[in-house]
C-alpha positions in Angstrom: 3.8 -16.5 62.1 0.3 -15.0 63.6 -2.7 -15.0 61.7 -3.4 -11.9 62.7 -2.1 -8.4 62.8 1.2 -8.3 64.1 3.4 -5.0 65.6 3.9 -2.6 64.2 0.2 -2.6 62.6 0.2 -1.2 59.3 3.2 -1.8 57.8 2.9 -2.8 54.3 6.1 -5.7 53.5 6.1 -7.4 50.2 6.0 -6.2 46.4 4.2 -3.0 45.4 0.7 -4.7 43.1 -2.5 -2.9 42.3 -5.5 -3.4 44.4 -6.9 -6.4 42.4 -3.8 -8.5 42.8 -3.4 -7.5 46.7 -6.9 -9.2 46.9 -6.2 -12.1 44.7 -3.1 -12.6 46.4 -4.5 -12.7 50.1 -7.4 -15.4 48.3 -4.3 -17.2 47.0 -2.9 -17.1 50.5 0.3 -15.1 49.4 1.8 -13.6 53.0 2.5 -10.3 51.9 2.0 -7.8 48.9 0.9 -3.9 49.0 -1.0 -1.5 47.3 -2.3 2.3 47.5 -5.7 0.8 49.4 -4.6 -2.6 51.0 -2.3 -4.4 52.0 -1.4 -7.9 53.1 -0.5 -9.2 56.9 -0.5 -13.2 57.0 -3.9 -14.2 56.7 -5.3 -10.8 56.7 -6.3 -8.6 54.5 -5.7 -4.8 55.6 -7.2 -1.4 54.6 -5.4 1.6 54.9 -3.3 1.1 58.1 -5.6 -0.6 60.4 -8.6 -1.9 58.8 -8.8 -5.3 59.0 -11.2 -6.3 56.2 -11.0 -10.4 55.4 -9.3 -13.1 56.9 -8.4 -15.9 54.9 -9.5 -19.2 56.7 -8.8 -21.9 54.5 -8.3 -22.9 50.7 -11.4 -21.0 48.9 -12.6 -19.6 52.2 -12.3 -16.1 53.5 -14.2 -13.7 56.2 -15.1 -10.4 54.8 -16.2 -7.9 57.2 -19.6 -7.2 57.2 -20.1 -3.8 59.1 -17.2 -1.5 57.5 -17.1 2.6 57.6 -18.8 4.7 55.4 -15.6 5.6 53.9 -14.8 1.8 53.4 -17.9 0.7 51.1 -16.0 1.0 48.2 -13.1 -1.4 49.4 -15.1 -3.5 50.5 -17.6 -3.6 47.2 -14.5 -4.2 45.1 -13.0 -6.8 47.3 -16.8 -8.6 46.5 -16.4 -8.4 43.1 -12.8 -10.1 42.8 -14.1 -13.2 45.5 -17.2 -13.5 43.0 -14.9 -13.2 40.1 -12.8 -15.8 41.5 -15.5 -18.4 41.9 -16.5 -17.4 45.4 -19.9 -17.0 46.7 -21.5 -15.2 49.6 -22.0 -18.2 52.2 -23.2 -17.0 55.3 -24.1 -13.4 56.5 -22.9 -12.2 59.8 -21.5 -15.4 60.1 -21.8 -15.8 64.2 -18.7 -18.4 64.2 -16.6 -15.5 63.2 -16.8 -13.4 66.3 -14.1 -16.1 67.9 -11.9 -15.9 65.2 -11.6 -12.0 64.8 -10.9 -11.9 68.7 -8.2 -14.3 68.3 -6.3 -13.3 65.3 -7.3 -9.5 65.6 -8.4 -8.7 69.2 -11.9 -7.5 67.1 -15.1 -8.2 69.9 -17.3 -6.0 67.9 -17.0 -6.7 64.4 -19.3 -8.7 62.1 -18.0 -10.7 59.2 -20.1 -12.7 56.0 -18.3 -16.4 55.1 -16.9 -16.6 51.7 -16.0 -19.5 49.7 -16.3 -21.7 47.3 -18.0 -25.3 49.1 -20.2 -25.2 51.5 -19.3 -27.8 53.5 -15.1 -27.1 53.1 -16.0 -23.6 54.0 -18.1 -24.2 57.5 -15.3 -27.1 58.3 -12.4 -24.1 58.1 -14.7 -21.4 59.8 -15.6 -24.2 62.9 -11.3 -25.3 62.4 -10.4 -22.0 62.6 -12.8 -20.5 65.5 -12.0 -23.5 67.7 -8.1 -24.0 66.7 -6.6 -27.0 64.8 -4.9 -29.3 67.2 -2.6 -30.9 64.5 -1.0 -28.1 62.9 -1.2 -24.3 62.3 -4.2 -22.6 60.3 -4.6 -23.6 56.6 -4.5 -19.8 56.0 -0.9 -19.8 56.7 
């Protein structure tokens, strides 16, 4: 399995949830679930067809995109509230370690992405794992 989008992009696999659960299901690192909004793809967390808006990068540790669409503001607020709600806090803003990971899982050079989690220190050790690769295994996210 990728950690990142994977052809054909878009399709939604996995069962029908509502929005809430599709988000606490990529925290949970679930592979798959859809709703009207999102939808899951590995590791990634996917609005509408194409927008890739988190990536989960370890236990307790996500990237949410930072610079989203107008139309996307909401989506991404109410993916905010369920991380805080979940015990998650905002780590890092336009965390610059995440430019290497969203060009290798989603082929994204021009994206910006704030560091979610729950430890500091776990959460920087699965951003630097992930951006760098993990030599002993495939991604925690997966």
């Amino acid at each position: 399995m990728s950690n990142g989008l994977l052809p054909p992009f878009g399709e939604a696999s996995g069962p029908p949830m509502a929005d809430v659960d599709v988000v606490l299901a990529f925290i949970e690192g679930q592979p798959a679930g859809h709703s009207e909004r999102f939808h899951l793809e590995g590791s990634v967390l996917v609005a509408g067809f194409d927008l890739a808006m988190g990536m989960r990068i370890g236990v307790d540790t996500v990237l949410l995109r930072a610079g989203v669409p107008p139309d996307a503001e909401d989506h991404k607020a109410m993916i905010e509230e369920v991380l805080a709600g979940h015990g998650m806090t905002l780590l890092d803003e336009e965390t610059v370690l995440a430019t290497p990971v969203a060009v290798q899982w989603l082929a994204l050079r021009g994206s910006t992405w704030n560091l979610w989690g729950r430890d500091i220190d776990e959460s920087f050790a699965a951003l630097r794992t992930a951006a760098v690769g993990d030599p002993f295994g495939s991604p925690i996210g997966e």
